[in-house]
VMD Tcl script that draws the C-alpha trace (Angstrom):
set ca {
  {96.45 112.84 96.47}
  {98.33 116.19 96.45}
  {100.51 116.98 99.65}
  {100.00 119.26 102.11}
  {102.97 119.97 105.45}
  {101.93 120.14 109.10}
  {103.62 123.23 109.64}
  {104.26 122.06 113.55}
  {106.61 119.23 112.37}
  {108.36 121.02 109.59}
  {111.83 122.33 110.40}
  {112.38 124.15 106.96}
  {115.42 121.59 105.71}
  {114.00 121.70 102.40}
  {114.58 117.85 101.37}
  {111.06 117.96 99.94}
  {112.06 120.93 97.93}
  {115.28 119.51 96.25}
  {113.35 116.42 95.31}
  {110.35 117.29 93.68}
  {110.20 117.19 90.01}
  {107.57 119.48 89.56}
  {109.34 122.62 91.76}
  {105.97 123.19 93.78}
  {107.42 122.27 97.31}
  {108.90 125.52 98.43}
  {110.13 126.85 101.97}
  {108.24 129.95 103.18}
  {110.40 132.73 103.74}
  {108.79 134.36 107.01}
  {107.98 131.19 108.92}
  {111.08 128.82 107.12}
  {108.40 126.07 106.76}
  {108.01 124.00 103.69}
  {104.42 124.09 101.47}
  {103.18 123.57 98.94}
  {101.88 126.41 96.23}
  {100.39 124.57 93.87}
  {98.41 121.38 94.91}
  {96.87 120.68 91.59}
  {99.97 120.19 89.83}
  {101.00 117.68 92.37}
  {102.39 114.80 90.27}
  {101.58 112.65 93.05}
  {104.88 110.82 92.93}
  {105.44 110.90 96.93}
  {109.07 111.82 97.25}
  {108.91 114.57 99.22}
  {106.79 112.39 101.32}
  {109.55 109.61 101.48}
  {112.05 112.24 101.59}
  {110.77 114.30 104.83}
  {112.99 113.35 107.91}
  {110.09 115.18 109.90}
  {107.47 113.10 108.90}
  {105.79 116.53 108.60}
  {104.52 115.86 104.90}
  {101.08 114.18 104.46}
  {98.72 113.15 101.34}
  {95.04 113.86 101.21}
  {93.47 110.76 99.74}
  {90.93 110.53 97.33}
  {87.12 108.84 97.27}
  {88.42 105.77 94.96}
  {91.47 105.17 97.22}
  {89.91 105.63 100.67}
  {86.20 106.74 101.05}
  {85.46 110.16 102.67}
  {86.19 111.30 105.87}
  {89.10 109.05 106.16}
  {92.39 109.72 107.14}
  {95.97 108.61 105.69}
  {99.12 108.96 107.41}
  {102.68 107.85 105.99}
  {105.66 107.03 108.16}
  {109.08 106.88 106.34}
  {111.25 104.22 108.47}
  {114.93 104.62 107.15}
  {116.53 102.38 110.01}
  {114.11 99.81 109.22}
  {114.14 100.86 105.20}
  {110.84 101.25 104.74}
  {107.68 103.85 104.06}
  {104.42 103.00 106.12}
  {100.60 104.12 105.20}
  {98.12 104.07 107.43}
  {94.53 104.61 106.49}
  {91.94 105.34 108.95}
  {88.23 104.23 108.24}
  {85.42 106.30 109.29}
  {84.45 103.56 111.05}
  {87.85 102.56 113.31}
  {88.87 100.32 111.15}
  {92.53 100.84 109.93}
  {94.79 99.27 106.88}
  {98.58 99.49 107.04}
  {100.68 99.05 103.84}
  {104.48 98.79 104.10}
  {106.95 99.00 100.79}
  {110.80 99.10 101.22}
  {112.63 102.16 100.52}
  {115.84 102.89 99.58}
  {118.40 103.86 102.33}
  {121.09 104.44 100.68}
  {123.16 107.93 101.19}
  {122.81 110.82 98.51}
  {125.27 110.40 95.93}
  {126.41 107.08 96.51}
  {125.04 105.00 93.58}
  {127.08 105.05 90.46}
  {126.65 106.77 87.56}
  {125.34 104.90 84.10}
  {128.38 106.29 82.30}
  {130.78 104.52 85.17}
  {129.58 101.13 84.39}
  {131.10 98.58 81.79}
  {129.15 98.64 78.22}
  {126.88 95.50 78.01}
  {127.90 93.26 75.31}
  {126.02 92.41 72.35}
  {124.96 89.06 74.53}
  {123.47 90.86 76.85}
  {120.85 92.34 74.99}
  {119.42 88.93 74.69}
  {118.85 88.18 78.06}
  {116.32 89.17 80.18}
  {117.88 91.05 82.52}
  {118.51 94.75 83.13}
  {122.13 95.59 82.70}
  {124.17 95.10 85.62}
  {120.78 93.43 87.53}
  {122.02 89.74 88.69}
  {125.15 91.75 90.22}
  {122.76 93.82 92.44}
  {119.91 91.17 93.05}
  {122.43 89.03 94.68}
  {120.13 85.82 93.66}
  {122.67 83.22 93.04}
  {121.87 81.62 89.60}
  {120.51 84.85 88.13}
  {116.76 85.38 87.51}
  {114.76 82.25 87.34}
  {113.70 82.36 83.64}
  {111.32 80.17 80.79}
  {113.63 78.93 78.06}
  {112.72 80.08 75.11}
  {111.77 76.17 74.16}
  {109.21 76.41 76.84}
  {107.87 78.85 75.65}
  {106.99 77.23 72.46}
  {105.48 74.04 74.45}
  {103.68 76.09 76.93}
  {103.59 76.69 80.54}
  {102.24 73.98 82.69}
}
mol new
graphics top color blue
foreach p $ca { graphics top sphere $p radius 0.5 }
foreach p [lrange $ca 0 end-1] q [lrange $ca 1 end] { graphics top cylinder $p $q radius 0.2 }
display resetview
């Protein structure tokens, strides 16, 4: 579903631009609105749609996702920390998805190389390094010993 900009909600402040990792969101120079030149090498990733503070960037959807002459609209919620899509039936009927986003201020999260080393224990476990800190889940992640394993789940 490449992106396209409604050019009457864009104010040109080219988050969509910095963000996308395939360098086709650009800001036209005469009108200072962002577009996009190249839909077909859209990766389809969504971050300039997450990333828009304008809600100006939209996705046209495709016939296995939502059938034709449907219409999909995303709202990005940052004081509520998450992204919204609506889809619009032909026939009225509309389907809302909601996933959480991350909030969190440009520059803020720590670098890999400012982190401790894991140690040679913590390649056993199932974790990703530096996860239980972050998942706040007291206990760590609930996990199947390996002698479970063996026996089977029940």
């Amino acid at each position: 579903m490449p992106t396209f900009v409604y050019m009457t909600r864009c104010d040109g402040c080219g988050h969509c631009v910095d963000i996308c990792p395939s360098d086709i969101m650009h800001i036209d120079t005469t009108y200072r609105r962002a577009y996009n030149i190249e839909p077909n090498f859209c990766w389809e990733c969504y971050s300039c749609v997450k990333a828009c503070p304008q809600n100006a960037i939209d996705d046209r959807g495709y016939a296995d996702f939502a059938p034709l002459g449907h219409s999909v609209r995303v709202r990005r919620e940052p004081e509520k920390g998450t992204i919204s899509w609506k889809i619009k039936f032909r026939d009225g009927r509309e389907k809302d998805f909601v996933s959480p986003i991350r909030t969190t201020e440009w520059g803020t999260i720590k670098c890999s190389s400012e982190y401790d080393a894991p140690s040679a224990d913590d390649f056993k476990g199932e974790e990703l390094a530096h996860e239980p800190e972050y998942l706040k889940i007291d206990g760590g992640l609930p996990t199947i010993s390996p002698d479970k394993m063996k026996q089977g789940v029940s």
